[in-house]
N, C-alpha and C positions, 0 to 999 in steps of 0.2 A: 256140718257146716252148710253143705247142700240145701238141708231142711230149715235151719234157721234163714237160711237168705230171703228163699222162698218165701215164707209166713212174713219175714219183715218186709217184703215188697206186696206181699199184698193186704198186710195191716196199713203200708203208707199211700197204697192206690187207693183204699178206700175209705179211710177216716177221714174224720172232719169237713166241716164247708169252710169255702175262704169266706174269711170274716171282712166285716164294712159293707154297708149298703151294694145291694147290687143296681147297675145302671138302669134308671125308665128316662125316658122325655122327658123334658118339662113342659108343663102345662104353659104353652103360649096364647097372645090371644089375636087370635086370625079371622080377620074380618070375611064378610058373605061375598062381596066382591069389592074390586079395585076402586079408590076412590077414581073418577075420573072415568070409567067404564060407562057408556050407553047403554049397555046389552048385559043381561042378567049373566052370571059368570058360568062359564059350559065348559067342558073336560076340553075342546078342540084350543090347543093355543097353537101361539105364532113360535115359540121354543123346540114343537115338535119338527120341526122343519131342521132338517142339516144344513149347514150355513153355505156349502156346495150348490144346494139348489136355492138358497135363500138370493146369492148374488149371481146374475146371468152375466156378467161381465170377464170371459174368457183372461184378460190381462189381469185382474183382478182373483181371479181362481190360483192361476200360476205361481202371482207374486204370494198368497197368503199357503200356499204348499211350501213355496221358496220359505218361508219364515218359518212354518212347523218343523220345517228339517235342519236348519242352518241359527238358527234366532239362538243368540247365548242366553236370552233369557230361558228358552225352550232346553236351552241343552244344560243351565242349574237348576232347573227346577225335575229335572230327571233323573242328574244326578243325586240330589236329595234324596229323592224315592229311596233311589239303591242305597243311601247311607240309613233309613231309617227300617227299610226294610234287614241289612242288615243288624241293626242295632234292635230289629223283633228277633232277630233269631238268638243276640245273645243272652235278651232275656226271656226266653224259652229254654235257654241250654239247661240252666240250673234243675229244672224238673227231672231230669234223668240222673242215672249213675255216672260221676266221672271214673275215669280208667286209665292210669297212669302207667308205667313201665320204666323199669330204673334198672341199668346195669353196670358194674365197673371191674375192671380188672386191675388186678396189682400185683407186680415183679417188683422183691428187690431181696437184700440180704442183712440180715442181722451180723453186725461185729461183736456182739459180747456172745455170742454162741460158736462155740466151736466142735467140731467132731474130733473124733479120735485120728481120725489120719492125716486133723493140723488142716483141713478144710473148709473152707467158710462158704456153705451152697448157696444159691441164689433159690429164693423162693420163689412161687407164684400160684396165687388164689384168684378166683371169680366169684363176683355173686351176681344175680338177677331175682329183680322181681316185678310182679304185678299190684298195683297198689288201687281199690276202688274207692270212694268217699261218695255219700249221698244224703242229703237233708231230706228227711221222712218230711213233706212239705200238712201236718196237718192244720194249722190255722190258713193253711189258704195264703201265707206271703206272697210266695211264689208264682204262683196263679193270676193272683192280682196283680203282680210285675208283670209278667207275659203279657195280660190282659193289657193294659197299658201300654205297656211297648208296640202289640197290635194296632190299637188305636193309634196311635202316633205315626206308624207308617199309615193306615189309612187315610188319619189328617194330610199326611203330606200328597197320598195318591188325589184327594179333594182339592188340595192345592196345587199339584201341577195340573188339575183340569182346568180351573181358576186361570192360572199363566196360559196356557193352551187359548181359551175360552177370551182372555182382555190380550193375547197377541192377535186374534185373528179379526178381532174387534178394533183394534190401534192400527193395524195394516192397511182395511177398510176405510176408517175414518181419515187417515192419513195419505188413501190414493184419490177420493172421492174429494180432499181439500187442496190435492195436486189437478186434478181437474178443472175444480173452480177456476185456481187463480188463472190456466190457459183462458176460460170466456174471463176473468176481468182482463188476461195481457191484448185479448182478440178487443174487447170491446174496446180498451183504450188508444190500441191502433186505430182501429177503425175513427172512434172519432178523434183522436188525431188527424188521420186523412181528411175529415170532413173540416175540419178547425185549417188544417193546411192548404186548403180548397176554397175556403172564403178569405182567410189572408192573402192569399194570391189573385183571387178576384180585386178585393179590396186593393191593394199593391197597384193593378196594372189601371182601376181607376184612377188613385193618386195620381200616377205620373202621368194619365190622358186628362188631370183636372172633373174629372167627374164622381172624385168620391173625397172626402176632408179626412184630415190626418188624423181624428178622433176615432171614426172607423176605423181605418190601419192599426193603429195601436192597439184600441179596443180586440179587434180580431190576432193580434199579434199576441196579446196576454192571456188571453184565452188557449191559444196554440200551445203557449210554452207549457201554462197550468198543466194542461192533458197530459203534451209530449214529456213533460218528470217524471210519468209514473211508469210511462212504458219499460226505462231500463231500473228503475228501483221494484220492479213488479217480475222481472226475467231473472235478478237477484234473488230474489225472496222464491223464484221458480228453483232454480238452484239448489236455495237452502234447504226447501222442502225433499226432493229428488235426496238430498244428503243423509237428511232425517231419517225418509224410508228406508235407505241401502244400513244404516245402520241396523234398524227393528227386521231386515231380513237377513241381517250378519254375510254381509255384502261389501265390498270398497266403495266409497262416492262413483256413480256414475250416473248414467241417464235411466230414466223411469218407461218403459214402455206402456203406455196407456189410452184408452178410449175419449173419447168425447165426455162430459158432465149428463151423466143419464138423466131421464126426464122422470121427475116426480109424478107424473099422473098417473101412475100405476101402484104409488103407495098407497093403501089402502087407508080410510079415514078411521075406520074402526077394528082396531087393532084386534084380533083374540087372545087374550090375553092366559083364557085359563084360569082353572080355580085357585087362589089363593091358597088354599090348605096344600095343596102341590107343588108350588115355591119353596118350600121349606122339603122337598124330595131330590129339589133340581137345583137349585143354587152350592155349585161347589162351595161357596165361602160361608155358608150355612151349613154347608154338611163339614166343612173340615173343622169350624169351631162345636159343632156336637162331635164329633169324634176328638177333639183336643179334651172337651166336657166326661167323656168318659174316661180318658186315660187320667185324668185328677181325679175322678170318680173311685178309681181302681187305689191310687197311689193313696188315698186315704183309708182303705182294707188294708193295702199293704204296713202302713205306719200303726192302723191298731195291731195287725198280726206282730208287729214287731218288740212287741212288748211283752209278749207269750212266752214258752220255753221253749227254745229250739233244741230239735233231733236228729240228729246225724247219725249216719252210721257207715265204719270206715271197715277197709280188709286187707288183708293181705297176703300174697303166694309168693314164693319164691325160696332162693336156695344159694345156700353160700358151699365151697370145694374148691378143693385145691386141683382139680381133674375136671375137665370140660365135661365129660362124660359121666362124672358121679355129681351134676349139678344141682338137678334133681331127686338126688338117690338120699344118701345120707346125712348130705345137707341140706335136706327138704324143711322150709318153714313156712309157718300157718296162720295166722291171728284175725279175729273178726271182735271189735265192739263197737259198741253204740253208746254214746256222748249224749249230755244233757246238758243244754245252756240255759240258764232261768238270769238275765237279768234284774237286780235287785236294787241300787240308787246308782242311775248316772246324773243325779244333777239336774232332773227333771229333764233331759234332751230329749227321751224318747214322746213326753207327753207333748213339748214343744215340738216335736218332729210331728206328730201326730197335727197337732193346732192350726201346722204349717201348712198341713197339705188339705185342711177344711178352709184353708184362707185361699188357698188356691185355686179350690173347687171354686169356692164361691167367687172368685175373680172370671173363673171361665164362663160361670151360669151368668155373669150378666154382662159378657161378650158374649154370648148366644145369645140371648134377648136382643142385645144392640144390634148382631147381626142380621135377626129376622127384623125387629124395625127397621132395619136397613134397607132392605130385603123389598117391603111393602112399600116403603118410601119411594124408591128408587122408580120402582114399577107404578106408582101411582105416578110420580112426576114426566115420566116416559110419555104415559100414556096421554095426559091432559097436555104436553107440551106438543104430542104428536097431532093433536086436535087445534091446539091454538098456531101454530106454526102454518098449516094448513089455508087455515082462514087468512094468515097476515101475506102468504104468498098468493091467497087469489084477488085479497086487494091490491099487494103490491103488482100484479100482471096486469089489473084492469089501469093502474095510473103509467104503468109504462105503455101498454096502448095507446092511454091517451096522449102521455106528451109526443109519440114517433104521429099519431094523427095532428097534433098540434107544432109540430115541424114541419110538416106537409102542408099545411094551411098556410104558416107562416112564409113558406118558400114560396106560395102563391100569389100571395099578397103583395112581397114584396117584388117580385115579377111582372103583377099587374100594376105595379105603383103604388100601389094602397096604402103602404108603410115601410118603415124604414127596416136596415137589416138589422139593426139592434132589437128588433124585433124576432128576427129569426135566430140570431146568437141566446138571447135571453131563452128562448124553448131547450136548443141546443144543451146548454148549461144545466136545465132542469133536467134532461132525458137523459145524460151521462149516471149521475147518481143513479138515479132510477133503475138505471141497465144494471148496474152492479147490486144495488141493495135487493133484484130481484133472483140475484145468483147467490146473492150471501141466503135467502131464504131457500134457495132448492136445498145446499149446502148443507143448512143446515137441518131440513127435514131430513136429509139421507142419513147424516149424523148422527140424529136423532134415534131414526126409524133401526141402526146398530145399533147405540145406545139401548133399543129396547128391547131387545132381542138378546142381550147381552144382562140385563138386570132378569130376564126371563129363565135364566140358566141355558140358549140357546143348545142345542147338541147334544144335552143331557141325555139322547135315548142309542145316543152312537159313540159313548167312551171312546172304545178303540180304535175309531173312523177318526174322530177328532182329537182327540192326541196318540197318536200312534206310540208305540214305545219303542226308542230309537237304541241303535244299536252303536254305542261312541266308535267312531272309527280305532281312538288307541285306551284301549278298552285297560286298564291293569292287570296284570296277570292273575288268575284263580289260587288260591292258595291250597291248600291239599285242606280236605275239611278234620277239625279236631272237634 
């Protein structure tokens, strides 16, 4: 029995190949460089950077640590992992020998038997055994399940980078637009005060006869305008603060944070990196080629499934009536080996097969869309990080001008030159101005994440950028079978 095991374990280690295509790339087509790039494309990009060193903002470090350790997004997208990694290990189990163990005891007494001395004894028997079962895997099923199953946890490991990679991205964007709105609350006090400073000038002429009630009101509706947005603007501070404590799996509370950092330090020409390297570094490109291979697999597995399957079962053990002669004279033995050959189900298995070439091919052109994604993404980045650029050094050159065209205007009207509807009219101009020059910092910082984030940022520091967290009430470990 010995010798037969042997021979059949190493006839089924070593026959056959898994059948069905094995996984290559597909042939994508990846441009020489980024639409939208200046500079010819160079291995040095802006992605090799860890997003640690990429933001200097102390309060901002904290809060995006606060979020990889705490964010429920971070803590199901981990859980995942662990549910598909183990669902690779259950389709890996099948490649081995299973190993069963079956025992039972039984007491009791027969009534239609009886002894000679009018005695009806109580019996009691044991048996035990050891029972093996193994599919000699030679078409490769099996194989290509595992295979599959592999991939499928690795999709998922590319996917929690992905969630890792748009939290620390959405954190960013979402402290950097908590910042803004303080310079729009700061600029609309401010001119608030200045609005409530000519109303009161204007006021104290009225009542000394040196200024007409057209001014007064004039400067009076201008005040109100301003002073609405202060407390709908402290609102909207609130609801942001709320936003964040959410994406940091946090209660509502207040946002501890720096000033709106200055864009003159973003760089105009982005390094973007070769293109053919995108498709290395972008988790949602790498988890759809890994999705691409686990259908790759399941269609081996659905032609193997059409083959004759080989099994091979065994069995030890022993039945007695004495704990001690369990294995003695009631010692039993048997080893065969089964053969399945499916022959008509109704066309299912070829429709199983069909099913899983339709699937493939559903994933090959979510890979495609992906990396067009991919290029997209990074091309729009980069041309928006260039024209955003340009609209905020105009828009700084015309708020210059109007706070110089305030200054003027306050001159004039000083000197008698002209009237103050003069000075309100600049006024009124330089407010928008202030803000639409904060909505453009805003949105290059926005941006300049944004591209850092279609660049696969972090891609060279897994571990560093999504740590693998350890759930505090973790379920209990099962004893492994």
């Amino acid at each position: 029995m010995k010798r037969t095991l042997a021979i059949v374990l190493l006839i089924g280690s070593s026959l056959g190949c898994a059948m069905g295509p094995n996984y290559k790339r597909p042939e994508v087509a990846t441009p020489d460089q980024y639409r939208g790039a200046e500079k010819p494309a160079a291995d040095v990009s802006l992605a090799d950077k860890p997003w640690w060193d990429l933001f200097q903002d102390e309060n901002l470090k904290a809060l995006i640590d606060e979020a990889l350790k705490n964010s429920p997004d971070a803590k199901v997208a981990a859980w995942r992992v662990e549910q598909y990694r183990a669902q690779a290990g259950i389709a890996r189990a099948p490649l081995f020998p299973w190993i069963d163990a079956d025992g039972a005891w039984t007491r009791g007494r027969e009534s239609s038997f009886v002894y000679p001395s009018g005695e009806k004894p109580v019996a009691e028997s044991y048996q035990a055994a050891f029972a093996l079962s193994w599919e000699i895997d030679i078409w490769g099923r099996l194989r290509r399940l595992n295979e599959a199953g592999r991939a499928q946890y690795l999709a998922s490991e590319e996917a929690r980078r992905g969630v890792m990679l748009s939290l620390v991205s959405n954190v960013a964007i979402a402290y950097y637009q908590l910042c803004a709105m303080d310079e729009y609350l700061d600029i609309a006090k401010k001119t608030t005060g200045a609005f409530q400073t000519t109303f009161d000038l204007f006021d104290r002429k009225l009542k000394g006869g040196a200024a007409s009630a057209l001014q007064t009101s004039s400067a009076l509706g201008d005040l109100g305008n301003v002073a609405a947005q202060v407390p709908d603007l402290e609102a909207k501070i609130v609801q942001q603060e709320n936003a964040l404590c959410v994406l940091l799996g946090r209660p509502p509370g207040p946002i501890s944070r720096s000033a709106l950092p200055s864009t003159e330090t973003l760089p105009l020409d982005v390094p973007a990196g070769l293109p053919s390297a995108l498709l290395e570094r972008r988790p949602d490109v790498l988890a759809a080629e890994q999705a691409l291979v686990a259908y790759n697999a399941n269609v081996g597995a659905a032609m193997a499934s059409m083959f004759p399957t080989i099994s091979l079962t065994g069995l030890l053990g022993g039945i007695s009536p004495e704990v001690n002669q369990l294995f003695g004279d009631g010692k039993r033995w048997s080893v065969s080996a089964g053969l399945f050959q499916p022959l008509f189900h109704g066309g299912a298995l070829y429709f199983q097969y069909e099913a899983a070439k339709a699937l493939y091919g559903q994933s090959l052109a979510q890979y495609d869309q992906a990396v067009n994604n991919a290029f997209a993404e990074t091309s729009s980045s980069l041309v928006t990080n260039q024209k955003l650029a340009e609209s905020e050094k105009h828009q700084r050159s015309s708020v210059e001008a109007y706070r110089e065209a305030v200054r003027l205007a306050n001159e004039r009207y000083n000197s008698g030159l002209s009237s103050y509807f003069e000075v309100l009219f600049m006024m009124e101009r330089l407010y928008p101005a202030e803000q639409l020059l904060v909505d453009y910092q805003y949105r290059r910082l926005g941006n300049f994440i944004l591209l850092y984030k279609a660049l696969g940022g972090g891609w060279q520091t897994p571990d560093q950028l999504q740590p693998r967290p350890v759930p505090a009430e973790a379920p209990p470990v099962p004893v492994q079978q």
